[in-house]
N, C-alpha and C positions, 0 to 999 in steps of 0.2 A: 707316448714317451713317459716311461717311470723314472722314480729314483726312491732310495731307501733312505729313512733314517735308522741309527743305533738304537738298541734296546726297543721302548713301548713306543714308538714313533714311523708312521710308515710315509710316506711324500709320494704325490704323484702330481703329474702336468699334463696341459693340456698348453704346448706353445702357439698354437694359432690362433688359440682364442685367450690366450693367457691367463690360464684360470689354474688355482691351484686346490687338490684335496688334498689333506689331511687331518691322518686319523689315529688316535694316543691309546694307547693300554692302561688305562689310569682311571680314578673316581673324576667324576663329569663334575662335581664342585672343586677338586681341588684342581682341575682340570682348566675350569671356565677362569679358576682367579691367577692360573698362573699362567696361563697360554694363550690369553685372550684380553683385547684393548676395551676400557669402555666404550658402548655406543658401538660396537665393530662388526655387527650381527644382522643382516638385514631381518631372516626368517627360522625361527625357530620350528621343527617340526619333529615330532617326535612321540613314544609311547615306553613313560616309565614303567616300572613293576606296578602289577596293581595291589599287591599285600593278598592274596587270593590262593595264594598255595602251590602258583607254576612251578615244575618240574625245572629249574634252569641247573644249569651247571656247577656255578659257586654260590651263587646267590638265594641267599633263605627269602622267597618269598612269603612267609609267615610268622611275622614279628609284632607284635602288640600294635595295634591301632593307632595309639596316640603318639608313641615312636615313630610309626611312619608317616602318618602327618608332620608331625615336627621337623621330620627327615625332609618330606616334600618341601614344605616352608622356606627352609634353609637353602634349597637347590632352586624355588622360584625365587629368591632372593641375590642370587650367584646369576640365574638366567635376567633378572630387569637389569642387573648394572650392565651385562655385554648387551644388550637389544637394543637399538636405535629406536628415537625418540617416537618415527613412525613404522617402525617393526612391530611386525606377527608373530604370535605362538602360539600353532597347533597344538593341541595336546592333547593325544587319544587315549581317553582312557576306560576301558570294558569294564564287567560286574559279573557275576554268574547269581542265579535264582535263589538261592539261600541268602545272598548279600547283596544286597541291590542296592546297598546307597555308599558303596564306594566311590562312584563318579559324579554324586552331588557330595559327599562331604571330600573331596580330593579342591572341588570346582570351589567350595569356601574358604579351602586354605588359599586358592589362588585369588582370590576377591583382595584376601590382606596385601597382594603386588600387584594386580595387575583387572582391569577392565573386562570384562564379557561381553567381545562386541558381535559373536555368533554363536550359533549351537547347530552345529552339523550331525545328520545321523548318517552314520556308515551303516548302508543297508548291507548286509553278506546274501542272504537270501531273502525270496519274497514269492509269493504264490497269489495269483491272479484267477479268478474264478470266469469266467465268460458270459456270466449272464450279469459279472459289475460292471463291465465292459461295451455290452450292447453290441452294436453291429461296427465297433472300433475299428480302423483302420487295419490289417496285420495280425490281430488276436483272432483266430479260427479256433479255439477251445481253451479250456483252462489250461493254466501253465503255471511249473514251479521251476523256476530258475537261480543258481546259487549253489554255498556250499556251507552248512553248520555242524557244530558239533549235537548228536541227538541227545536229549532226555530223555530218558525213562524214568518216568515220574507220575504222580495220579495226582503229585500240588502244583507242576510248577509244568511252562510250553516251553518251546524249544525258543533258545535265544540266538536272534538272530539279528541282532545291530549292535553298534557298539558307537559312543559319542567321540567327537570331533569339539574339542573347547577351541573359539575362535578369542585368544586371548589379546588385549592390546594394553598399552599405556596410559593412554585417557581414553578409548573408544572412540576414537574418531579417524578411523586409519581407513583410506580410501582405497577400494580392490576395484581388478579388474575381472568385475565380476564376467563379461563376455567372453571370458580369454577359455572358458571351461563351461562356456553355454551351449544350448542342445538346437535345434534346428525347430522352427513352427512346426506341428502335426498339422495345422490351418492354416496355409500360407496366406487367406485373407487377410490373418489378425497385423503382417506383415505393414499392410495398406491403412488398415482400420484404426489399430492403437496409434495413439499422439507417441511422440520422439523413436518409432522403430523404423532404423535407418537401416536394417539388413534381417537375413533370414537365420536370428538366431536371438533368442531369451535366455535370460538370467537362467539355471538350472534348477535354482534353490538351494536349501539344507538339506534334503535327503539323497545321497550318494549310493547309487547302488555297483559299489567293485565287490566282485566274488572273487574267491581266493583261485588259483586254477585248480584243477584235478589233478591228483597226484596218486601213483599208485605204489609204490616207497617211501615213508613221511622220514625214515632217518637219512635215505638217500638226497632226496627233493627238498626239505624241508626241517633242515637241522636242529631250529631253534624252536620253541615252543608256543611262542608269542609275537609273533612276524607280521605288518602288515604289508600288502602288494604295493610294487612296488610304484603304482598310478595313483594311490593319498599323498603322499608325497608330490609326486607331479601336479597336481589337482591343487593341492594348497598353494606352492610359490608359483602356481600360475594364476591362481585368485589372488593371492597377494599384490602381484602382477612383475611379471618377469626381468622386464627394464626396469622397475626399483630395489630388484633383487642381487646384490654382488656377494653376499656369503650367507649361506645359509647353514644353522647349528643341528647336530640329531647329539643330544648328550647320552644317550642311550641307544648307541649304536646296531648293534646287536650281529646279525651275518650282514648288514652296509645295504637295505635297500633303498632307507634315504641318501644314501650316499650315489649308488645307482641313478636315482630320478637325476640329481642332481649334473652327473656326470650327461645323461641324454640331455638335458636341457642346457645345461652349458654357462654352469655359475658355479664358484668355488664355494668348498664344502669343508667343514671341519666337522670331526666324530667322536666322540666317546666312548671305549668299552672297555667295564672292569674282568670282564671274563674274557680268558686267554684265548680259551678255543675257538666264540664268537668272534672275538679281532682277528684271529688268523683267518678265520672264513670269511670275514670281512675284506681282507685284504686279498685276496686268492679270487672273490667276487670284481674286485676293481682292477688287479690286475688281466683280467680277461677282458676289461673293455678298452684296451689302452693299445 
């Protein structure tokens, strides 16, 4: 069941689980102070511009450096007032080979609001050789699985992860980390390690979600800088799902955080300054309703 709002506002429901989305056509700071209670925010999850030169629609992703720090600054300042005192914020943010310490000097300006209480790596792809592997379970030859964008280059490899900032308030915000755990390869270790009560470990910081294959990127894949929509899933379920009742994307973009949010079944408010993305955003949630 949908409903509309006027102008930059769209409204949707879920009555049986009484869960509300919505999602503004507006700047995500003046967004968060005028649309949003302090404290009102369980989980943040989300991936700003990274100042790197993306092709977006309205937005100049190529503005001076210390501007857009300043710009970040200001917007982690807007994100700790709505965030509850033991809320998360994901924050993914990439780099490309010429610039590489965008996502350490982005992770500093966040140091000035907010705690570093993980460092996750989004693996996109990854290639396995067979003889690192030995006589593995399942590996019968080497394997490259995933999906990057290539370099042709003679300085720089092909980049193929991007960081996961696990941000908090004091760092001391407890996840459920098994909620997004992997199955023993040893079901001994099951019996053997002290406190394992079932068949399943902690997964870690390195995530490996590929993007899917697509054989149309304007048709399939409208936006420039999109991640799947299982980071999303993956975080408010470490954060862990029964402490989650609204969870923030201020940088909305075509609504995949908004998606996760929708299959998992906690209310969601969004952000996006560009027209086109919020219409695709909306046109995306309205097909799951």
């Amino acid at each position: 069941m949908t409903g509309e709002g006027g102008g930059g506002v769209r409204e949707y429901y879920n009555c049986r689980k009484d869960r509300k989305f919505t999602v503004y056509h507006c700047d995500c700071i003046e967004g968060m102070k005028r649309y949003l209670e302090p404290s009102s925010v369980d989980v943040v999850v989300t991936s700003p511009p990274y100042n790197l030169g993306v092709k977006y629609n309205e937005y100049n992703d190529k503005i001076h450096r210390q501007e857009y720090l300043a710009w970040l600054s200001d917007w982690a300042e807007a994100v700790r007032s709505v965030l509850s005192e033991k809320g998360s914020v994901f924050l993914n943010v990439g780099s490309k080979p010429s610039d590489p310490y965008v996502p350490f000097e982005v992770l500093f300006e966040m140091k000035k609001h907010f705690c570093l209480q993980n460092v996750i790596h989004w693996i996109k792809s990854i290639s396995i050789e067979k003889q690192d592997v030995g006589s593995y379970p399942g590996i019968t030859k080497s394997v490259s699985v995933g999906h990057y964008k290539p370099i042709h280059s003679s300085r720089y490899i092909n980049d193929c992860h991007e960081y996961i900032f696990h941000l908090t308030k004091n760092g001391n915000v407890e996840l459920d980390r098994l909620s997004i755990g992997i199955e023993y390869q040893d079901k001994s270790n099951i019996s053997r390690w002290k406190g394992v009560k079932e068949d399943k470990k902690c997964r870690g910081n390195n995530w490996f979600v590929p993007y899917k294959t697509i054989k149309n990127r304007k048709d399939q894949r409208p936006h420039p800088a999109t991640f799947p929509v299982k980071i999303p899933k993956m975080c408010i379920l470490l954060h862990g799902l029964s402490r989650t009742n609204v969870v923030l994307d201020p940088f909305l973009g075509i609504g995949h955080s908004a998606r996760a949010c929708v299959e998992l079944g906690v209310s969601f408010v969004g952000f996006e300054i560009d027209r086109e993305y919020f219409l695709e955003s909306c046109d995306s949630m309205e097909a799951l309703f």
